[in-house]
C-alpha positions in Angstrom: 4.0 11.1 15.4 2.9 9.6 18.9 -0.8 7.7 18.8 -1.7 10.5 21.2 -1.1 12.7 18.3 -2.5 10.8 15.6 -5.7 10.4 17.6 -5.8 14.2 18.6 -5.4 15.0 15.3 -8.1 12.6 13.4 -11.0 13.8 16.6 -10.7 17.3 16.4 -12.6 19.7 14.5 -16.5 17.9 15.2 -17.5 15.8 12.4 -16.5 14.9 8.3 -19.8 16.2 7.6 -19.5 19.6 9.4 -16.6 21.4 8.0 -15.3 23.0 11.0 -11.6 23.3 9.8 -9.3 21.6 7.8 -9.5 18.4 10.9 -13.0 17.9 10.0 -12.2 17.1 6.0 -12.3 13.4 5.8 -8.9 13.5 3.2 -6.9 14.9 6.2 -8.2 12.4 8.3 -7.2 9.5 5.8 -4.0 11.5 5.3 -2.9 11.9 8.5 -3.8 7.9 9.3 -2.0 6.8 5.7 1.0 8.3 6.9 0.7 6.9 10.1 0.9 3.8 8.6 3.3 4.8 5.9 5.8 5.7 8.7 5.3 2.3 10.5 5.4 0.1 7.4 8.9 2.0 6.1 10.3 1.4 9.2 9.2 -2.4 9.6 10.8 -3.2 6.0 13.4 -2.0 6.4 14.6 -3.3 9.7 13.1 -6.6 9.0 14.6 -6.9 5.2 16.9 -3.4 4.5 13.7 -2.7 2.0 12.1 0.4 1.4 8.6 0.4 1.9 7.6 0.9 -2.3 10.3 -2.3 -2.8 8.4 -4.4 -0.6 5.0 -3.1 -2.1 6.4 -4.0 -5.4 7.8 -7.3 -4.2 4.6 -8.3 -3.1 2.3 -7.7 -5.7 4.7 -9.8 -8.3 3.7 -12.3 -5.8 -0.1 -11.6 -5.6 -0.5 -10.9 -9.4 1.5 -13.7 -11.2 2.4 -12.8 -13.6 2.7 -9.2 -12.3 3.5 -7.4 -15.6 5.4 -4.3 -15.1 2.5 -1.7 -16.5 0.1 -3.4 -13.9 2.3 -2.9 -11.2 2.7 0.5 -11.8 -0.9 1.1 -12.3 -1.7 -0.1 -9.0 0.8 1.7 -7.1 0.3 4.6 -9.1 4.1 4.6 -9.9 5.2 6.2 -12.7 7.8 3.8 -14.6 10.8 5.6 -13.9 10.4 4.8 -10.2 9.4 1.5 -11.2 12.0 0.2 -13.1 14.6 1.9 -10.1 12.7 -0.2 -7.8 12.9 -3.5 -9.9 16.5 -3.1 -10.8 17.4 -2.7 -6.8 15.0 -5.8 -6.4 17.0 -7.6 -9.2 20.4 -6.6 -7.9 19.5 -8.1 -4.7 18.4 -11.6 -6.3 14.7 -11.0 -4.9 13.0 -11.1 -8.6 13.4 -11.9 -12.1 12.2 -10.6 -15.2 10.7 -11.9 -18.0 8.8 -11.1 -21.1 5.0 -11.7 -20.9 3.9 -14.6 -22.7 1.0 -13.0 -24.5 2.8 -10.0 -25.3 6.7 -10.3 -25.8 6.7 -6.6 -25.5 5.9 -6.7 -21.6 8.2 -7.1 -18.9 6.7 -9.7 -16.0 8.1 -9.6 -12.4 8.6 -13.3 -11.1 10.4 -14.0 -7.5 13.2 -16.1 -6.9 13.0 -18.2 -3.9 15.2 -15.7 -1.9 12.2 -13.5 -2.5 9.5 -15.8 -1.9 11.1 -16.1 1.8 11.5 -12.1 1.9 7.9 -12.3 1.1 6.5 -14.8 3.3 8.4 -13.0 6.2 7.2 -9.9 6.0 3.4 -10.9 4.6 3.2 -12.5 7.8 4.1 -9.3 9.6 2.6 -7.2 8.5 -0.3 -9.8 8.9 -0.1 -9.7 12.0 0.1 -5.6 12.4 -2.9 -5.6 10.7 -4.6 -7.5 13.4 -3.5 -5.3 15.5 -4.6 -2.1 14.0 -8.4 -4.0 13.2 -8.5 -4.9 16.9 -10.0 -1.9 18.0 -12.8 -3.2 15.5 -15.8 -5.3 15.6 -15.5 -7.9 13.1 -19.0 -6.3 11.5 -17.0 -3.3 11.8 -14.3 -4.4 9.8 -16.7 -5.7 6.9 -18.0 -2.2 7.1 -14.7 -0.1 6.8 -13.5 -2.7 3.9 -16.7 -1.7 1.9 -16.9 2.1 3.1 -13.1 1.9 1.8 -14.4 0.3 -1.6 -16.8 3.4 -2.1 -14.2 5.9 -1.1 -11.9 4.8 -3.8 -14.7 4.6 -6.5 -15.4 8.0 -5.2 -12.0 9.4 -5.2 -11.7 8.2 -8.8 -14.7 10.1 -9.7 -13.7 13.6 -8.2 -10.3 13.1 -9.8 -11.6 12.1 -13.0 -14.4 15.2 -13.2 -17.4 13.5 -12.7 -18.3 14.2 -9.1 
């Protein structure tokens, strides 16, 4: 999808609070920009590191979460743990992580990265670092700060709804 395309599609239909058509729902609008995104980040990881845009997702939050136990990573991605587990054996194939029970519970499965995956990490942290300017460029900084925290109450709300209390 072009940005011409993207954009037509997120401005049309007037408003998220006047329900025009289905471009006025504020889900599309997230939708359509998510897989905007989605489209750009698969192809960036896997030109930049022949990974698929869930592996890298997965590598990277064994990094942020040390230890990253296997439940949490799922939770967080929303994975179910068949996926999972296909995701971390491909990552283990390719020498990019290790496994490892969890200390307090021997049960548990921990991601850790090997230093080939710490550089596969910082490579592509730092570009998609740097998309990310990019895309908050066409924000104030105030502005950014305001779309982290309208984000934030999104997701509460979204949790909500789809739990049956909204």
């Amino acid at each position: 999808m072009t940005q011409e395309s993207i954009i037509g599609m997120a401005d049309k239909g007037n408003n998220v609070s006047g329900v025009e058509d289905i471009r006025s729902l504020a889900s599309f609008k997230l939708s359509i920009l998510a897989d905007a995104a989605e489209r750009m980040g698969q192809y960036h990881t896997m030109d930049r590191a022949e990974l698929r845009l869930n592996d890298w997702r997965v590598l990277a939050l064994a990094f942020a979460l040390k230890p990253a136990r296997f439940s949490d990573v799922a939770s967080i991605l929303s994975m179910d743990k068949g996926q999972l587990s296909r995701i971390v054996k491909l990552l283990c194939e390719r020498e990019l992580v290790t496994t490892k029970p969890d200390r307090l519970d021997q049960r548990a499965i921990c991601l850790v990265l090997t230093e080939q995956g710490h550089d596969v990490h910082e490579r592509l942290l730092a570009d998609f670092k740097g998309i990310n300017q990019r895309i908050l460029s066409a924000l104030e900084p105030f502005e950014r700060d305001e779309l982290d925290r309208m984000l934030g109450l999104l997701a509460r709300s979204i949790d909500r709804v789809a739990a049956g209390r909204a």
